[in-house]
PQR file of N, CA, C, O and H, with PARSE charges and radii, in Angstrom:
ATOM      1  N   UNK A   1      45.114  21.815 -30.491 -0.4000 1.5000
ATOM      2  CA  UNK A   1      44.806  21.637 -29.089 -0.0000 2.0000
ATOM      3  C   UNK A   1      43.812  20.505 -28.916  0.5500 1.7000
ATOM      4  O   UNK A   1      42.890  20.254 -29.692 -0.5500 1.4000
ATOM      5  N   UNK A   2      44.144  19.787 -27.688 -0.4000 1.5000
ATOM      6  CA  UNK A   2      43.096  18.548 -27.698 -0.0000 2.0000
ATOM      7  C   UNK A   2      42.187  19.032 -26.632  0.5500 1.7000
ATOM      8  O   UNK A   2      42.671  19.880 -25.882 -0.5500 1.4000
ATOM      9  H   UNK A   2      44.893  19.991 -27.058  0.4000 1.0000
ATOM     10  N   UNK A   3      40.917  18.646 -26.409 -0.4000 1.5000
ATOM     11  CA  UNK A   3      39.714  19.364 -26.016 -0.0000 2.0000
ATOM     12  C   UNK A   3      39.387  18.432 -24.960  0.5500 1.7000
ATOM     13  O   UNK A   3      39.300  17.239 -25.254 -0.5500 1.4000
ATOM     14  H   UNK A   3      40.524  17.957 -27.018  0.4000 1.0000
ATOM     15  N   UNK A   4      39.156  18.893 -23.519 -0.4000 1.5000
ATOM     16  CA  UNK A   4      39.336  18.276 -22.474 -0.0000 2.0000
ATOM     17  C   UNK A   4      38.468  17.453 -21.739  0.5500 1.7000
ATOM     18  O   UNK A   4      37.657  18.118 -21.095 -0.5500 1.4000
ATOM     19  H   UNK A   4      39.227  19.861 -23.281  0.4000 1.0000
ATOM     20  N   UNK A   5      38.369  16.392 -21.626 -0.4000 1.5000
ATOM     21  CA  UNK A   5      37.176  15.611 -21.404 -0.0000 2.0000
ATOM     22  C   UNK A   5      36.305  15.823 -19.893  0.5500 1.7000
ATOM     23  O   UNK A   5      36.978  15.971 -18.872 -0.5500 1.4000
ATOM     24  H   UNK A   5      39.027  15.851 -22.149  0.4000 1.0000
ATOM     25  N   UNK A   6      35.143  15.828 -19.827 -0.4000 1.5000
ATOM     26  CA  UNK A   6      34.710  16.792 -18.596 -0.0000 2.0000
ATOM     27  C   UNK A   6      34.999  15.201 -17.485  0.5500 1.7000
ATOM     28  O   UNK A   6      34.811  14.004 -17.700 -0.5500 1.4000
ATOM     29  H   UNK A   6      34.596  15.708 -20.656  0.4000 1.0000
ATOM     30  N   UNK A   7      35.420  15.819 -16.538 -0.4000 1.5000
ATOM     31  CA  UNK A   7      35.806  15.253 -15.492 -0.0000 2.0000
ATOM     32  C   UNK A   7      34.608  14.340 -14.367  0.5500 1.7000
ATOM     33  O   UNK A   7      33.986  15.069 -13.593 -0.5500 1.4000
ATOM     34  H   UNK A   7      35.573  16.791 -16.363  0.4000 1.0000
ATOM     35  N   UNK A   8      34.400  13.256 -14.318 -0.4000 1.5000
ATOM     36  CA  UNK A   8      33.549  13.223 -12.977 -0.0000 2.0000
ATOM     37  C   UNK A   8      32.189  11.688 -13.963  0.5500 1.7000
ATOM     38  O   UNK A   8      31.688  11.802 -15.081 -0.5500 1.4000
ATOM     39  H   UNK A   8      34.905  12.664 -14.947  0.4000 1.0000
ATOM     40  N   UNK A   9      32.063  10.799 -13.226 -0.4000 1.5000
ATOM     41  CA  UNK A   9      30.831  10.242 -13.921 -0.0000 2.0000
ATOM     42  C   UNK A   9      29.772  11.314 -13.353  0.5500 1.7000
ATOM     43  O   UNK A   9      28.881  11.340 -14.203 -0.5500 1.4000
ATOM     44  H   UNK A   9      32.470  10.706 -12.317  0.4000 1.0000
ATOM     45  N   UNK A  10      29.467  12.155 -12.383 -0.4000 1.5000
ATOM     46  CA  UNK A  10      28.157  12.500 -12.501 -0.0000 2.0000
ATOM     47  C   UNK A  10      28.120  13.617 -13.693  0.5500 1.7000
ATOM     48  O   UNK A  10      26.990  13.533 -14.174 -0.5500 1.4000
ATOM     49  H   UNK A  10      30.191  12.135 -11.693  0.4000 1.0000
ATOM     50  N   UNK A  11      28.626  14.308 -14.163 -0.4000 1.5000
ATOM     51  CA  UNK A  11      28.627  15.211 -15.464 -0.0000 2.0000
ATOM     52  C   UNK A  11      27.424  14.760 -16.154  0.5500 1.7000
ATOM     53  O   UNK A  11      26.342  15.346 -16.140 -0.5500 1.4000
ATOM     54  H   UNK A  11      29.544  14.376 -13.773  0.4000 1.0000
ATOM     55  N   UNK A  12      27.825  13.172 -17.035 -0.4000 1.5000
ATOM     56  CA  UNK A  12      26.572  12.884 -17.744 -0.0000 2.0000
ATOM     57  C   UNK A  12      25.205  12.360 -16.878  0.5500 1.7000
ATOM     58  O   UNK A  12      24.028  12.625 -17.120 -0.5500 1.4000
ATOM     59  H   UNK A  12      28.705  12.696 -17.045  0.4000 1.0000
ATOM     60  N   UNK A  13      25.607  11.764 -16.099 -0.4000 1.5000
ATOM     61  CA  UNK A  13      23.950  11.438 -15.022 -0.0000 2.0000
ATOM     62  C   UNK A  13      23.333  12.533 -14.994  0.5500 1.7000
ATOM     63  O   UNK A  13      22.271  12.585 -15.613 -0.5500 1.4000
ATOM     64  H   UNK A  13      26.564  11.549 -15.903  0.4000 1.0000
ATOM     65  N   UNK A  14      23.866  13.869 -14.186 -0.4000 1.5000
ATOM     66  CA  UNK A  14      23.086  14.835 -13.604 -0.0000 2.0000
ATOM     67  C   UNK A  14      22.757  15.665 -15.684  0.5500 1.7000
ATOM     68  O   UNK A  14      21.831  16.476 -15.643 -0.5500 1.4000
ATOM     69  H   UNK A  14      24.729  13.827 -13.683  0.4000 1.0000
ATOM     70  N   UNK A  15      23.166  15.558 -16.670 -0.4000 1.5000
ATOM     71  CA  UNK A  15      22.486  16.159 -17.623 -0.0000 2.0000
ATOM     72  C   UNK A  15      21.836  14.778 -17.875  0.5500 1.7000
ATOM     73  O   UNK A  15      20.863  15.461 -18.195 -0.5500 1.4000
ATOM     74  H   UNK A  15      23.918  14.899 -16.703  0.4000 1.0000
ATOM     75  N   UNK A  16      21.424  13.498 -18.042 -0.4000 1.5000
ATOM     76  CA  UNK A  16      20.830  12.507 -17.949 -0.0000 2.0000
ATOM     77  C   UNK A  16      19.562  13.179 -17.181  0.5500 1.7000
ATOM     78  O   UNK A  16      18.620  13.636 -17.829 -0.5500 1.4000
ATOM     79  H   UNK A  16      22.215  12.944 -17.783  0.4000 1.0000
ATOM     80  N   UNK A  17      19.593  13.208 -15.896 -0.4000 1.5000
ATOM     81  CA  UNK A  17      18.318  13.894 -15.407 -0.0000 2.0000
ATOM     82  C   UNK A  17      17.992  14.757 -15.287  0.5500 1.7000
ATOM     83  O   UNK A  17      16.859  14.904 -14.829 -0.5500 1.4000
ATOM     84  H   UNK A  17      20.359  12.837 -15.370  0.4000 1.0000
ATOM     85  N   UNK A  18      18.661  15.685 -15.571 -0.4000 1.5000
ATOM     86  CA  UNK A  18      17.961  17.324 -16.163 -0.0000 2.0000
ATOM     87  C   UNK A  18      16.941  16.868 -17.398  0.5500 1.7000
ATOM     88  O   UNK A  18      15.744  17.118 -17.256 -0.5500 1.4000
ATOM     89  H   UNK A  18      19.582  15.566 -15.942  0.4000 1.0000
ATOM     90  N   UNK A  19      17.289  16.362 -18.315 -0.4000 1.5000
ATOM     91  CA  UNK A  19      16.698  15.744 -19.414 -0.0000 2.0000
ATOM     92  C   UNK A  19      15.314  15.098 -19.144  0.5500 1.7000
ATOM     93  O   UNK A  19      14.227  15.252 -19.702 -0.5500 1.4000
ATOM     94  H   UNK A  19      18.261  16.159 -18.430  0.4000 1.0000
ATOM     95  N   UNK A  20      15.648  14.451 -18.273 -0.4000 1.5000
ATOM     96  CA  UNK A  20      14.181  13.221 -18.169 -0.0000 2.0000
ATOM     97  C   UNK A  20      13.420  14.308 -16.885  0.5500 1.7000
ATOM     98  O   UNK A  20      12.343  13.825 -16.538 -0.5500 1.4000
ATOM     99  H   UNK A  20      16.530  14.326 -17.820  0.4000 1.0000
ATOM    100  N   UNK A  21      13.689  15.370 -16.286 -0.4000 1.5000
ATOM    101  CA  UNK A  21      12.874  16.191 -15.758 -0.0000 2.0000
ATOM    102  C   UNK A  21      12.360  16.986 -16.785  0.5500 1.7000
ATOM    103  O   UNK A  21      11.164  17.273 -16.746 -0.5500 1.4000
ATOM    104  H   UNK A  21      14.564  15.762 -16.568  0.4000 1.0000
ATOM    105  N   UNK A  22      13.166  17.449 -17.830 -0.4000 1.5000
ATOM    106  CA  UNK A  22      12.578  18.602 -18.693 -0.0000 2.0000
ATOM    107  C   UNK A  22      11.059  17.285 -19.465  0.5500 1.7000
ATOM    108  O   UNK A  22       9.840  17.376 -19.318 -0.5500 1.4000
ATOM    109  H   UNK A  22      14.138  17.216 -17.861  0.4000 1.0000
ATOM    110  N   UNK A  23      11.791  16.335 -20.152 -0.4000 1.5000
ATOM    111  CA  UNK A  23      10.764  15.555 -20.499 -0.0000 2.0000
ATOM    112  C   UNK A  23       9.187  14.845 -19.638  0.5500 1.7000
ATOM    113  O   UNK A  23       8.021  14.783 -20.025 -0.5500 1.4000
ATOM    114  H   UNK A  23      12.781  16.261 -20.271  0.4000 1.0000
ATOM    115  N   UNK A  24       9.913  14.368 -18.257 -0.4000 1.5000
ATOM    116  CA  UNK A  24       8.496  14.384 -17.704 -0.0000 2.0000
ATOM    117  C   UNK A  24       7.990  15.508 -17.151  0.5500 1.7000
ATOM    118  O   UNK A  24       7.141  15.288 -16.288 -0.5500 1.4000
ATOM    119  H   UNK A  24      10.861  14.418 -17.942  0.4000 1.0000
ATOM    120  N   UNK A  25       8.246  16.682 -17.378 -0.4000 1.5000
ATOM    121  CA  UNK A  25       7.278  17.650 -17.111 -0.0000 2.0000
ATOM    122  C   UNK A  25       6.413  17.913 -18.273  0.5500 1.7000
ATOM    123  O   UNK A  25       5.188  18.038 -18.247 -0.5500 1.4000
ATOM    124  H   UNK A  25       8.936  16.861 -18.080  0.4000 1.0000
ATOM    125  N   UNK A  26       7.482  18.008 -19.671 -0.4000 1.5000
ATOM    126  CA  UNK A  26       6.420  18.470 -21.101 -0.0000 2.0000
ATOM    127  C   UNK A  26       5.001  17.531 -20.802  0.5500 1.7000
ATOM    128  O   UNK A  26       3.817  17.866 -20.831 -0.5500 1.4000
ATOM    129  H   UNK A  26       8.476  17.906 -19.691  0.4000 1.0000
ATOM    130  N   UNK A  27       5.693  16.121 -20.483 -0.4000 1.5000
ATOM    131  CA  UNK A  27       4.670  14.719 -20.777 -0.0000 2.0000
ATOM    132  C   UNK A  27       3.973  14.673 -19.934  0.5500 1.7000
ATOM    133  O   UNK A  27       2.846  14.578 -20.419 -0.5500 1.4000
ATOM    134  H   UNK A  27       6.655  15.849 -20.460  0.4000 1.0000
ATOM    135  N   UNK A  28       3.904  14.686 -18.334 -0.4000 1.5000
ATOM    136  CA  UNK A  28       2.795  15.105 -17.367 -0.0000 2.0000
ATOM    137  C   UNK A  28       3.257  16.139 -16.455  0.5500 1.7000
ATOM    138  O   UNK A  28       4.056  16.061 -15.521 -0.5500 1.4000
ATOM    139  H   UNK A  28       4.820  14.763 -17.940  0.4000 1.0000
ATOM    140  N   UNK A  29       2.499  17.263 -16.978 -0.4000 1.5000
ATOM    141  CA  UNK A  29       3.107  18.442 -15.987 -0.0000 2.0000
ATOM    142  C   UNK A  29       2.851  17.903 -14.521  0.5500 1.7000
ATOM    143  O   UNK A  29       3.816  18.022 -13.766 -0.5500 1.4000
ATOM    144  H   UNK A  29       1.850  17.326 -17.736  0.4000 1.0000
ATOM    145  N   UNK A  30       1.973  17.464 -14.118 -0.4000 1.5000
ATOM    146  CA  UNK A  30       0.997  17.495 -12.710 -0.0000 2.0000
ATOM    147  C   UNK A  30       2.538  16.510 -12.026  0.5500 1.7000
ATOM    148  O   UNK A  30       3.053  16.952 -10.999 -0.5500 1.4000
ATOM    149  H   UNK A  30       1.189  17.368 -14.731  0.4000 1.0000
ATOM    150  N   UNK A  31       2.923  15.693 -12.447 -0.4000 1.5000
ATOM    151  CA  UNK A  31       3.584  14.772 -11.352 -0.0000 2.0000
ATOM    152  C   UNK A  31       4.849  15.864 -10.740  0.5500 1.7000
ATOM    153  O   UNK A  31       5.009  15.932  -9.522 -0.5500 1.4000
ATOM    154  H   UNK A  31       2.504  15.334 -13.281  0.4000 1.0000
ATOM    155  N   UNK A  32       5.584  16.571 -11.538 -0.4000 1.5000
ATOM    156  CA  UNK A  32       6.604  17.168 -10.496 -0.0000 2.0000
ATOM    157  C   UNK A  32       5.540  18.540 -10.251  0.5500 1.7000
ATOM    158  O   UNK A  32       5.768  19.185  -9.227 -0.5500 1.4000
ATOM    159  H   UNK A  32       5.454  16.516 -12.528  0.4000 1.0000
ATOM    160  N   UNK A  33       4.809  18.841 -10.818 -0.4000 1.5000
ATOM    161  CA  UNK A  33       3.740  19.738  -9.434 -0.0000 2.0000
ATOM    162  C   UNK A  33       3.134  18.913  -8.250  0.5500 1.7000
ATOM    163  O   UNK A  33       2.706  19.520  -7.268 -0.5500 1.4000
ATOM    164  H   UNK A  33       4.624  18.317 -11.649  0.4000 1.0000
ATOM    165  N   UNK A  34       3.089  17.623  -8.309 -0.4000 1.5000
ATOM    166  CA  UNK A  34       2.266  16.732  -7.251 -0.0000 2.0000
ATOM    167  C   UNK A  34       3.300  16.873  -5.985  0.5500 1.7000
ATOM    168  O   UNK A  34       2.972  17.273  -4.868 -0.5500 1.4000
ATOM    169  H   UNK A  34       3.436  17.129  -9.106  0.4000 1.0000
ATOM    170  N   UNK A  35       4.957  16.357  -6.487 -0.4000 1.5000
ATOM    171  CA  UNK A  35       5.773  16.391  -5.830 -0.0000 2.0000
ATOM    172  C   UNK A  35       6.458  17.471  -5.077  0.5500 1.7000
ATOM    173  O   UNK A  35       7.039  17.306  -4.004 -0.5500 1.4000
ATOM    174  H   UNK A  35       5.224  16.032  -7.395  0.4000 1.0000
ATOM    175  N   UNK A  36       6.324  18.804  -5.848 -0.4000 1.5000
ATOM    176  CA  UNK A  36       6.311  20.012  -4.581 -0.0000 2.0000
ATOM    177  C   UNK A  36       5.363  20.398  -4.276  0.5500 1.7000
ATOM    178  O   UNK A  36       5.373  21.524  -3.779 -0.5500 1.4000
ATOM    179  H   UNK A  36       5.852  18.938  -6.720  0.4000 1.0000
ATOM    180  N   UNK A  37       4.127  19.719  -4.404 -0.4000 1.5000
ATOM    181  CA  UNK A  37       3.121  20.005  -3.473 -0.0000 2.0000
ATOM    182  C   UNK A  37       3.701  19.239  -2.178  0.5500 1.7000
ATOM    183  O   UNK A  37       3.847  19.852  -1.121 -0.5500 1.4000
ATOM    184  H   UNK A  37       4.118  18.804  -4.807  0.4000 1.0000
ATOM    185  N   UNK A  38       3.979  18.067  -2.288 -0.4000 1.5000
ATOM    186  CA  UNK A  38       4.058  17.033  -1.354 -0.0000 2.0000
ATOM    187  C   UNK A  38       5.265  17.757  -0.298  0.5500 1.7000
ATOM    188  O   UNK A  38       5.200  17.908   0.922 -0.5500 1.4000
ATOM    189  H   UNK A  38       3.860  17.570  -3.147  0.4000 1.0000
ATOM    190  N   UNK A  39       6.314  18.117  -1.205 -0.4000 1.5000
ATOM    191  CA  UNK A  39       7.349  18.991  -0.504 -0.0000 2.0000
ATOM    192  C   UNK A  39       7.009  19.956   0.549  0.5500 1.7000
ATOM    193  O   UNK A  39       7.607  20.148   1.608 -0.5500 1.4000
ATOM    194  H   UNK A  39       6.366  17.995  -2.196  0.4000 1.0000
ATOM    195  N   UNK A  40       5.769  20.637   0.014 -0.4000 1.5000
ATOM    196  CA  UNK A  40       5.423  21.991   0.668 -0.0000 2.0000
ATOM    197  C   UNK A  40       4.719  21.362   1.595  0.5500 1.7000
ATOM    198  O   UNK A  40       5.169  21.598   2.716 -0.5500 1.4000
ATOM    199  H   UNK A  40       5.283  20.481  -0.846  0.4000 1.0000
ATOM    200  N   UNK A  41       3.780  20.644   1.593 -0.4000 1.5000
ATOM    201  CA  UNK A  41       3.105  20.206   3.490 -0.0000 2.0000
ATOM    202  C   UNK A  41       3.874  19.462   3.992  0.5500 1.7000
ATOM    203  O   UNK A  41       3.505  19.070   5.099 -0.5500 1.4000
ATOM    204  H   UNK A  41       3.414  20.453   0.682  0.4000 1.0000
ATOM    205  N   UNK A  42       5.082  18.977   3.550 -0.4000 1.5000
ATOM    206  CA  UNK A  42       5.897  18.658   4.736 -0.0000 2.0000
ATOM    207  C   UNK A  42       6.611  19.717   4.927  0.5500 1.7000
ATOM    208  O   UNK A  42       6.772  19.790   6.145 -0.5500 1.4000
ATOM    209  H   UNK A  42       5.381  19.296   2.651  0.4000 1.0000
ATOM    210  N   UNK A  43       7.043  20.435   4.501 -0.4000 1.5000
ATOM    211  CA  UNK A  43       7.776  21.788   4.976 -0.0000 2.0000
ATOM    212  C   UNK A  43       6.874  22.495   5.776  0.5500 1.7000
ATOM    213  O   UNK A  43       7.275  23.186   6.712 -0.5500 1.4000
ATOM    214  H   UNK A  43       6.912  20.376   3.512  0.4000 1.0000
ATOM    215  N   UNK A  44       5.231  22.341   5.382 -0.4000 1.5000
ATOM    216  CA  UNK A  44       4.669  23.014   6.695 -0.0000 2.0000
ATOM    217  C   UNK A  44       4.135  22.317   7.825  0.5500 1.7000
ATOM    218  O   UNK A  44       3.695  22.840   8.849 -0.5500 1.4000
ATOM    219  H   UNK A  44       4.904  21.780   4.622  0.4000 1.0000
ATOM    220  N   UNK A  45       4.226  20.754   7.489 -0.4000 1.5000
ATOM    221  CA  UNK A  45       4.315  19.749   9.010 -0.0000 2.0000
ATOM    222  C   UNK A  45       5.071  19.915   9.828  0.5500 1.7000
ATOM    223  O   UNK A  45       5.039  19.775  11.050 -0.5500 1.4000
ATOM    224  H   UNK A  45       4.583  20.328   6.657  0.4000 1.0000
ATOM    225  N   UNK A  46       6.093  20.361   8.853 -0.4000 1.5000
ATOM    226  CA  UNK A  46       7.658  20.782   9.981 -0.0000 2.0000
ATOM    227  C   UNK A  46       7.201  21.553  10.917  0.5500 1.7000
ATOM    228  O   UNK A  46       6.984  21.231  12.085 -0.5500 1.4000
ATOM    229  H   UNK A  46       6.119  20.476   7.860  0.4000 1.0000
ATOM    230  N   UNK A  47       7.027  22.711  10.360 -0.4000 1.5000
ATOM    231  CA  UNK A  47       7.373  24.268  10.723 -0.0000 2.0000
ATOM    232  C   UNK A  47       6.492  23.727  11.818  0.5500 1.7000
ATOM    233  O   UNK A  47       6.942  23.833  12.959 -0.5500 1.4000
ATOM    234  H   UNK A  47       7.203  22.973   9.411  0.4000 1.0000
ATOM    235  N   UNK A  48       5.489  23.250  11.686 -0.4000 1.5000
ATOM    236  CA  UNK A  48       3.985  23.581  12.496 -0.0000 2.0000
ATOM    237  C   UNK A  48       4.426  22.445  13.863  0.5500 1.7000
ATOM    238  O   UNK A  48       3.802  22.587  14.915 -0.5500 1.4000
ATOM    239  H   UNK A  48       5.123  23.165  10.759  0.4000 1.0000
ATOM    240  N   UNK A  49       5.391  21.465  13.784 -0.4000 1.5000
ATOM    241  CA  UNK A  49       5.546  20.753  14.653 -0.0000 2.0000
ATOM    242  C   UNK A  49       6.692  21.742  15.811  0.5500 1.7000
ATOM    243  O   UNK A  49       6.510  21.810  17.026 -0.5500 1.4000
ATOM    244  H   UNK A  49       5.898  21.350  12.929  0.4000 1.0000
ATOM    245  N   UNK A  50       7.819  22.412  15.073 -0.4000 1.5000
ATOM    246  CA  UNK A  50       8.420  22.723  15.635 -0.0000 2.0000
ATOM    247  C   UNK A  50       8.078  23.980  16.173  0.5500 1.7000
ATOM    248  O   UNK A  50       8.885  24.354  17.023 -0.5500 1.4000
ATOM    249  H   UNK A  50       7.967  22.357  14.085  0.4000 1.0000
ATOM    250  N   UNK A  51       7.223  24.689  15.974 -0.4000 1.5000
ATOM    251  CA  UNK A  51       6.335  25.671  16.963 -0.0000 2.0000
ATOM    252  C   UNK A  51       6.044  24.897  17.752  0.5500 1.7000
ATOM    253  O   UNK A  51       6.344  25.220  18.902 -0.5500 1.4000
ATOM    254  H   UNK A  51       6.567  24.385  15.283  0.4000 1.0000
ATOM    255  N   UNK A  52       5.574  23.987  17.630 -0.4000 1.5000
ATOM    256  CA  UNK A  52       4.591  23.034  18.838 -0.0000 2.0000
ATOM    257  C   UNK A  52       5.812  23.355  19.936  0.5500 1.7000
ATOM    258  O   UNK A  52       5.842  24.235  20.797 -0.5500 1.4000
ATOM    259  H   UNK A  52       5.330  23.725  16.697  0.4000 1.0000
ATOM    260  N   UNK A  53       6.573  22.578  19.685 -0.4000 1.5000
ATOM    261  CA  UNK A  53       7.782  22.507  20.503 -0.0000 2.0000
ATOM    262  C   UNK A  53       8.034  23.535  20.719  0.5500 1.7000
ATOM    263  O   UNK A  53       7.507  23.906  21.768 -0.5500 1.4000
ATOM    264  H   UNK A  53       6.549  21.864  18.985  0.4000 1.0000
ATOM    265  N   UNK A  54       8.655  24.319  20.211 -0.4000 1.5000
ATOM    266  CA  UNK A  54       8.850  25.979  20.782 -0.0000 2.0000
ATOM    267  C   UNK A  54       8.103  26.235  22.168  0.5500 1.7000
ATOM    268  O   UNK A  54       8.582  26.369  23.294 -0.5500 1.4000
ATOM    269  H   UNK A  54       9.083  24.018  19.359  0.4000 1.0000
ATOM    270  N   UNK A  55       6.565  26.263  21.661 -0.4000 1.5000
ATOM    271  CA  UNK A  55       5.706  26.418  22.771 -0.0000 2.0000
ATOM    272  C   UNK A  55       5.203  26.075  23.639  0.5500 1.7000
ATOM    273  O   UNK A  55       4.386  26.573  24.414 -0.5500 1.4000
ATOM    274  H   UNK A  55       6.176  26.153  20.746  0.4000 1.0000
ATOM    275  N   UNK A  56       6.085  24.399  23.485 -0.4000 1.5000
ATOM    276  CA  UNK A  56       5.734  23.495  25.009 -0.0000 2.0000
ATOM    277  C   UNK A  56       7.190  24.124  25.751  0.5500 1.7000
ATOM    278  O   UNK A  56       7.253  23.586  26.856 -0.5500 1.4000
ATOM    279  H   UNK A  56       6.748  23.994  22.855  0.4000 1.0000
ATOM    280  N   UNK A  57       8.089  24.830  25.606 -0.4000 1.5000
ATOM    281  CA  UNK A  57       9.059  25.128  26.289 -0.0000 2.0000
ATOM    282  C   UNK A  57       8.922  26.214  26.851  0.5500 1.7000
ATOM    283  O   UNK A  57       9.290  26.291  28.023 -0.5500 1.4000
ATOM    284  H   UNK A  57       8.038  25.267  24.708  0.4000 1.0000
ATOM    285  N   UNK A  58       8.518  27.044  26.383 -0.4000 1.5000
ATOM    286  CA  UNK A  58       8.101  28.124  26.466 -0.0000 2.0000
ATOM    287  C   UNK A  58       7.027  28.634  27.900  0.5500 1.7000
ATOM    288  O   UNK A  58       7.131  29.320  28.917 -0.5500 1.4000
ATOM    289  H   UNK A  58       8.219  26.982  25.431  0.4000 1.0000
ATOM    290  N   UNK A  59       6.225  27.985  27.350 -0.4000 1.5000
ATOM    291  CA  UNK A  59       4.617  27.788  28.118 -0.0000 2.0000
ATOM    292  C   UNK A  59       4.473  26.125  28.981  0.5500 1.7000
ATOM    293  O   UNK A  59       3.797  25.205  28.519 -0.5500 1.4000
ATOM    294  H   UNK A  59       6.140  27.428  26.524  0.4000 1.0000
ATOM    295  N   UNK A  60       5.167  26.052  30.122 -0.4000 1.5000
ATOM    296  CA  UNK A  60       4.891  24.811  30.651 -0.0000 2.0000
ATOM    297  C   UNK A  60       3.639  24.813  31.005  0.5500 1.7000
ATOM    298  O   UNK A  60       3.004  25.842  31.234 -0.5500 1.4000
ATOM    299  H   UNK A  60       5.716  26.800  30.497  0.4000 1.0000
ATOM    300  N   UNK A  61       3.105  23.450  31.090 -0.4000 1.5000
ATOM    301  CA  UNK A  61       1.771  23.263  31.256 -0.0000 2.0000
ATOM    302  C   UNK A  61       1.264  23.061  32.961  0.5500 1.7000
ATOM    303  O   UNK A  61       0.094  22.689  33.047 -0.5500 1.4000
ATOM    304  H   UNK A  61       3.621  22.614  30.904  0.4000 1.0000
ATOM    305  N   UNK A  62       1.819  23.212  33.996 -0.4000 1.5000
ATOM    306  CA  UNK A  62       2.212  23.549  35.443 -0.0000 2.0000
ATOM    307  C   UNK A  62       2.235  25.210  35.607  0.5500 1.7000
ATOM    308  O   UNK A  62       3.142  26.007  35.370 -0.5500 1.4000
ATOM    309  H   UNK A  62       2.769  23.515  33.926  0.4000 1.0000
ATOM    310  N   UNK A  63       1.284  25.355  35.957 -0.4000 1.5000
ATOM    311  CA  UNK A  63       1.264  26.733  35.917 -0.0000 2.0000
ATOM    312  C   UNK A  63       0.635  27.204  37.564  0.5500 1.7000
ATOM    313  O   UNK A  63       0.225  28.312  37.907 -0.5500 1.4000
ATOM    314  H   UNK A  63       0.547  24.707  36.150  0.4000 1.0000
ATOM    315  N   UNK A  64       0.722  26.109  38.275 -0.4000 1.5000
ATOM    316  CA  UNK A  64       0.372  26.156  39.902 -0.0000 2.0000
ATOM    317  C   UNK A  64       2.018  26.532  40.535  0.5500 1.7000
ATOM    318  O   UNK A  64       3.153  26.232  40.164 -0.5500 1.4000
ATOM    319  H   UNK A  64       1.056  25.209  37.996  0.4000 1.0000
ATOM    320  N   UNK A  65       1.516  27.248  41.542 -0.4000 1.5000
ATOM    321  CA  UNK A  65       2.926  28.127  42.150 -0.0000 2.0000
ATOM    322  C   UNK A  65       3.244  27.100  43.106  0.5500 1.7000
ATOM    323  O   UNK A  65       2.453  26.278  43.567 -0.5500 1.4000
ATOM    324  H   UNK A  65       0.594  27.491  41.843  0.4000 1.0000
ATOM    325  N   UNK A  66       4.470  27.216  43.365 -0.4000 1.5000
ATOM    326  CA  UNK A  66       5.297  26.060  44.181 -0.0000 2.0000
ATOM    327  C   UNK A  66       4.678  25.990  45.575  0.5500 1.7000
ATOM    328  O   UNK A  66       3.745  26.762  45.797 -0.5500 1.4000
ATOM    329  H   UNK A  66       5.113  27.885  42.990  0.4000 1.0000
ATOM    330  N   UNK A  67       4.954  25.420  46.240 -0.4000 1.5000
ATOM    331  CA  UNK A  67       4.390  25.634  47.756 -0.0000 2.0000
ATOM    332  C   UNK A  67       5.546  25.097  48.432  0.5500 1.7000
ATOM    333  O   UNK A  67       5.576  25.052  49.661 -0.5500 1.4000
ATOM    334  H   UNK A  67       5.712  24.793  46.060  0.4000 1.0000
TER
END
């Protein structure tokens, strides 16, 4: 039986950079901890913006009764 060649150029890229992640973490842990740090306050710039918004819809800032 002949043994089937894996399909796709990303096959070897994406184990290409599995590799050089496993390696720059052994070699400086801190940089992909720097980078989901960086991840995480923008995930909470988000959140925190889109409350904003939530609550300018919510809560108009006209709060005098019509006349």
């Amino acid at each position: 039986m002949k043994a089937r060649k894996q399909a796709g150029w990303y096959t070897g890229t994406l184990m290409f950079a599995l590799i050089m992640v496993v390696v720059l973490f052994v070699a400086q842990p801190w940089i992909p901890l720097a980078l989901l740090a960086t991840l995480a306050v923008f995930g909470v710039i988000a959140a925190i913006n889109h409350g904003i918004e939530a609550w300018k819809r919510h809560h108009p800032h006209d709060h005098t009764p019509a006349h």
